[in-house]
N, C-alpha and C positions, 0 to 999 in steps of 0.2 A: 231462519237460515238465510245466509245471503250468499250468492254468487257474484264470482269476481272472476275478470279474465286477467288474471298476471301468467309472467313467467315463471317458470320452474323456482320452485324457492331456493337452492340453493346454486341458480347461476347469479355471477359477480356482482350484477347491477342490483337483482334484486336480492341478493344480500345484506347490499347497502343501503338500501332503501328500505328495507326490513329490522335494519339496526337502529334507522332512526327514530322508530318506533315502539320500538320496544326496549321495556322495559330493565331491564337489565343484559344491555349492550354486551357483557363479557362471557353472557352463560355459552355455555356448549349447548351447539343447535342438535336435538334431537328428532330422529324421523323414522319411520318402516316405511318399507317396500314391499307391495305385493309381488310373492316371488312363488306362487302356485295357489292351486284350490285351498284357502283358512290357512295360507302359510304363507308368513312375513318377514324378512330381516329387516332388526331392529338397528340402528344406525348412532354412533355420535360424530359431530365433526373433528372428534379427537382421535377417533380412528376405530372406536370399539364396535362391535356386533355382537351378535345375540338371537338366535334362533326363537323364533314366537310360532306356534303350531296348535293343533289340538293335542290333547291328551292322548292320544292314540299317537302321533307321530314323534315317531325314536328321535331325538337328539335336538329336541326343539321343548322351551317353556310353555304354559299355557301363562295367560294375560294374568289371571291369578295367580300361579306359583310367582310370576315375578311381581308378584305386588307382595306377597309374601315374604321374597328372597330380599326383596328392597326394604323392607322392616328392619330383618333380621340385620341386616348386611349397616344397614343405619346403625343399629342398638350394638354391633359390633363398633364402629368406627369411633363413634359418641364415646364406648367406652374403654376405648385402648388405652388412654393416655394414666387414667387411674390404676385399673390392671396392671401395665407396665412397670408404673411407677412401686407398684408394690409388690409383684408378680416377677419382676425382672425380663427386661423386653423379648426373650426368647417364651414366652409361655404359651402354650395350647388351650384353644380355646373352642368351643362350638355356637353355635345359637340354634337349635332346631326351632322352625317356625310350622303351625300349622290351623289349622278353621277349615270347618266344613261350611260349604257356600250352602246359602237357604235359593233353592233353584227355584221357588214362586216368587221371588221378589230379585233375584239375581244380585245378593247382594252376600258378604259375609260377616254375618252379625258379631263375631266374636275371631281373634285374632290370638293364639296362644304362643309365647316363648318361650324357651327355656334353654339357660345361657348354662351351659355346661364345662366346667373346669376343674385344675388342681387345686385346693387351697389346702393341704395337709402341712405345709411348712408355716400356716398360720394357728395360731391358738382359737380357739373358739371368739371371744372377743375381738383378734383381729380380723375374722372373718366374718361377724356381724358389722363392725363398724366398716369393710372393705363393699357388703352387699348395699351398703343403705349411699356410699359413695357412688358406686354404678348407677343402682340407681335411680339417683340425683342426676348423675349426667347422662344418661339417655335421658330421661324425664325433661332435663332443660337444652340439652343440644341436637337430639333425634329428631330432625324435621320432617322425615317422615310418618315416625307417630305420635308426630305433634299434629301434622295433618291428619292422619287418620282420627284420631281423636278428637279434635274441631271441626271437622268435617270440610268438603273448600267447594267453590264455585267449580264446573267445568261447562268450558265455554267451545263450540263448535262451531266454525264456519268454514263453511263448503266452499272451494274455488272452482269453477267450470273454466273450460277453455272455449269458446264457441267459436 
């Protein structure tokens, strides 16, 4: 671990100084705030929030459900554009996501989907060859279970103020 004394990461200076380091300069900077006892809002600099809590506390995610919700929420967007095109852009759609975490090893071995819609204005064939299009495109555009499924580095460094 290494400590570092900077400023705040996101006042001006060192945002810019932060940009020039990183790696892709245009992403949305993401952060939590400890905002009480295991309870955090989550932050983009696009303006979004998001409640992080334990399981017990009303109106907040656990760090797992939104790693869940972020699957789901991927393997929806990945496959809008297929859907639509052949569903007609107004169509309803679900993704229920769920896995039980293996609590000795704190990890969740197995990660289930299931993308729930209409397809009765399709024939049986068009709705095989509509399933194996989906998904194809989650499968090639969902980067988050692209990642979950190669698995990725995470890297942690501590900054102190002294």
């Amino acid at each position: 671990m290494t400590f570092e004394q900077t400023a705040h990461p996101f006042d001006e200076a060192a945002l810019h100084e932060t940009e020039k380091t990183n790696p892709n300069p245009g992403d949305t900077r993401l952060w939590v705030e400890r905002t009480g006892v295991r309870r955090y809002t989550g932050r983009s600099s696009r303006g979004a929030q998001v409640q992080v809590g334990s399981v017990s506390d009303e109106g907040a995610f656990t760090p797992g459900e939104l790693l869940k919700i972020a699957l789901a929420a991927c393997s929806g967007l990945a496959s809008d554009q297929p859907l639509s095109r052949r569903l007609g852009e107004t169509y309803d759609a679900k993704f229920y996501v769920s896995g039980a975490p293996d609590r000795e090893n704190e990890v969740y071995p197995v990660l289930d989907e299931v993308l729930e819609l209409d397809l009765s204005e399709l024939d049986a064939n068009a709705q095989e060859r509509l399933m194996l299009v989906v998904e194809r495109a989650i499968d090639r555009t969902c980067t988050v279970g692209r990642t979950l499924k190669a698995g990725t580095q995470v890297r942690l460094v501590i900054e102190g103020e002294s």
